[in-house]
Residue, then its C-alpha position, 0 to 999 in steps of 0.5 A: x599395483x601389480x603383486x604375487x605371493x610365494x610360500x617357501x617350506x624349509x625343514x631344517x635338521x637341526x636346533x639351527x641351521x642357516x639355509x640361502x634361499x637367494x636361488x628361490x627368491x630369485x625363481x620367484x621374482x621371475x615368475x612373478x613378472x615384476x620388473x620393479x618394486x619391492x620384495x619383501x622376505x618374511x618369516x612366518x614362524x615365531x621362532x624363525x628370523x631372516x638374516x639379510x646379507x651380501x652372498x660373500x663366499x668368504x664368510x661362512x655364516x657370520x652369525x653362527x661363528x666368528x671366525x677371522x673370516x667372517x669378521x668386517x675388516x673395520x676393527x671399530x664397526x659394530x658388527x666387527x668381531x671383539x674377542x672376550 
């Protein structure tokens, strides 16, 4: 079994701050020389998460703002947005 290692460092300015690291993640594959398998995003930090979502330009961070157009279409979805 074939395996390889990158360490990104990200300094965020801010509390809070949402960073597509898509571009490094694919470098990195590339580099790695794996054609198949698995590819595993982790952050090492307590207090840091990755969010996993589709590169829609259309929506501009879901998880930070619910604007209309950050919103699924799908009023009944879990992940649609509810006014309070």
């Amino acid at each position: 079994m074939k395996s390889y290692r990158k360490e990104l460092w990200l300094n965020i300015p801010g509390r809070r701050g949402f960073v597509n690291i898509t571009p490094q993640v694919e470098a990195a594959l590339r580099e790695s020389g794996i054609k198949e398998g698995l590819c595993l995003v982790n952050a090492m930090h307590i207090t840091a998460s990755v969010f996993i979502n589709d590169d829609n330009s259309e929506r501009n961070h879901p998880r930070d703002r619910r604007s209309p157009a950050a919103c699924t279409r799908r009023p009944n979805h879990p992940q649609s947005c509810r006014r309070v």
